[in-house]
N, C-alpha and C positions, 0 to 999 in steps of 0.2 A: 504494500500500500504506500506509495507516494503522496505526502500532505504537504501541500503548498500554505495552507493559511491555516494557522497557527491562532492560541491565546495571547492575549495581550499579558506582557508583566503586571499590568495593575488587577487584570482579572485574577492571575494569578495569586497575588499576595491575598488580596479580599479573600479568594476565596481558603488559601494557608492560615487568615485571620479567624475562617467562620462570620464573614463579615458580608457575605453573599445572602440573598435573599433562594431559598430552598431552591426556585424552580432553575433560577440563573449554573444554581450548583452542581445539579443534575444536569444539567449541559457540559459543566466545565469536569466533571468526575467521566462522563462517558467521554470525552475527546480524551480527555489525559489517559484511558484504559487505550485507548486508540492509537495514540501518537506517541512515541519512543522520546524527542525532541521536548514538548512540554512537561511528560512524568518525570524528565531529568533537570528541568527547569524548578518545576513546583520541588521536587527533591531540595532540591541548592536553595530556594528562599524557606524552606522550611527549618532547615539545616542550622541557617542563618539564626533563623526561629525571632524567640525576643527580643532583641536587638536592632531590627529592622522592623518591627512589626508597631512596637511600642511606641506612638504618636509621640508620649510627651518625653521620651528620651533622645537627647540631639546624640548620636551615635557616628563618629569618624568613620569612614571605611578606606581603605586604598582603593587604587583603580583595579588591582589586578585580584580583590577581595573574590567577588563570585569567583572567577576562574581555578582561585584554588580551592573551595568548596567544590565544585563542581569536578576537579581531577581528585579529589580524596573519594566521591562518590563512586565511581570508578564506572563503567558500561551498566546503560542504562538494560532493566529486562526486556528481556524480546517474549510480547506473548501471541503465541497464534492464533492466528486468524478463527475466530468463531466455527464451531459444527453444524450442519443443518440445523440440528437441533436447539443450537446457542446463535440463533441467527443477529440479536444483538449483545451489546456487550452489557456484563453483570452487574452494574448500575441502573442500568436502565430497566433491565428485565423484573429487577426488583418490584420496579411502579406498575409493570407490565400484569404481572403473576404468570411467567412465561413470554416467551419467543413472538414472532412475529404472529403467528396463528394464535395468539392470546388477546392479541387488540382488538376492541371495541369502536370499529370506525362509523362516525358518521358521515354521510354526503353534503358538501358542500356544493353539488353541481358540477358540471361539466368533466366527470369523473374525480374530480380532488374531492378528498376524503380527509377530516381530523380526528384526532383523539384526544383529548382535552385529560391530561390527567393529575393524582391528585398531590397535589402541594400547596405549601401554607400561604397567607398571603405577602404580598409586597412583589410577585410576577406571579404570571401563568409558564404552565409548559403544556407543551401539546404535540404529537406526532402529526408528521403530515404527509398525504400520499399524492403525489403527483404525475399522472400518468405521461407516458412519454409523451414527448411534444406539448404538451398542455402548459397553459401560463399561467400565471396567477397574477392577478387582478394587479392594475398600473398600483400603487403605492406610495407614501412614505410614512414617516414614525414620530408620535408626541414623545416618546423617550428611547430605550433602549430594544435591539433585539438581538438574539444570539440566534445563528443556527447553524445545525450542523449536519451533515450529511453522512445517512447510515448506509445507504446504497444509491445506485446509480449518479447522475450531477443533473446540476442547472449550472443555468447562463446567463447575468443580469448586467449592466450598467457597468460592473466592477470589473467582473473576471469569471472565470471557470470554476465551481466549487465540485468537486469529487468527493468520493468517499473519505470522512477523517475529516476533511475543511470545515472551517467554522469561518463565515461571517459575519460579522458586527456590524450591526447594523446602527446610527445615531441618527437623528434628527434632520441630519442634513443630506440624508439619502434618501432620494425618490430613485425607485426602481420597477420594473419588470422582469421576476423571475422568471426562466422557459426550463421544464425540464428536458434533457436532452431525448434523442430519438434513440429507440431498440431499447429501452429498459427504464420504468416507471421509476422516481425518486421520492423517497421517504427520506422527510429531516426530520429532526428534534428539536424544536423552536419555542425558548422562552421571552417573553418579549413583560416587561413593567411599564405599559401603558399601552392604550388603544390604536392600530393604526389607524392610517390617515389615506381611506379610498378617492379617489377621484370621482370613479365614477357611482352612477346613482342607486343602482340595483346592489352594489357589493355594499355603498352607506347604507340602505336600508335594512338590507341583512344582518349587518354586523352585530348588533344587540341579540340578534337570535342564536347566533354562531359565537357567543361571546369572544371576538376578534375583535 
């Protein structure tokens, strides 16, 4: 699996702090099961631990600090690629109660499909299935959204997201996701505020699809 887009360091530390709101963390726990490159990152600022974490301590660090936490940690685990049977990763499946044949989707029209599932407040999370070729609705965002891809890609504004890619989405991105052709795309998408549709049919929705 080759991951081109990555967590940001600040998600990271938040969420090394416990300082992530549930749904945001279950996004940022299945990419890190995912991605070799962030598990050794979040590794190294945890490492770090109090020191870095602690707001009201002014704490020196040299330039070359992370890099050698990070050469003490030594090669990050390498975990294999999920079973049929573990078609997502053990984070996730948690919320799930099982694999991909365990989700509860509902229709959103034009074959997209969510699953809204359950976590505390301050964001939602929600799976979502987007069948090949299909778009989703022009957009942008009153706050924040994360998402990440568990199979197949899309294609927006940004770039190419595959499987492992995350996202981030802010405020100041208006997009149209497309999921790619020959294989339907399921993400894992937490977002702490409502989007922002364009158009009138997907505003009207949105309060029934709580998007």
């Amino acid at each position: 699996m080759s991951i081109r887009h990555h967590l940001s360091d600040a998600l990271l530390i938040a969420y090394a702090a416990g300082n992530l709101p549930e749904a945001f963390g279950l996004v940022v726990a299945t990419h890190v099961s995912m991605c070799d490159d962030c598990r050794a990152q979040l590794a190294a600022f945890e490492a770090v631990g109090g020191a870095v974490l602690d707001g009201d301590a002014a704490v020196a660090m040299s330039d070359g600090a992370l890099d050698a936490v990070m050469a003490r940690l030594g090669a990050p685990e390498i975990i294999a690629p999920p079973s049929p049977q573990e078609d997502f990763p053990a984070a996730l499946r948690g919320y799930l109660g099982g694999g991909l044949a365990a989700v509860k989707w509902r229709n959103l029209g034009m074959g997209v499909r969510q699953a809204i599932l359950p976590t505390s407040k301050g964001a939602m999370a929600r799976l979502l299935y987007i069948p090949a070729g299909q778009a989703v609705p022009d957009h942008g965002h009153r706050g924040t959204e994360l998402t990440l891809v568990l199979q197949g890609a899309f294609r927006d504004a940004v770039d190419r997201f595959g499987p492992g890619d995350l996202e981030i989405a802010t405020e100041e991105l208006q997009h149209t996701p497309v999921a790619e052709a020959g294989e339907a795309c399921i993400c894992l998408a937490a977002t702490d505020a409502p989007l922002r549709f364009n158009a009138f049919i997907p505003r009207l929705l949105q309060p029934l699809f709580r998007i």
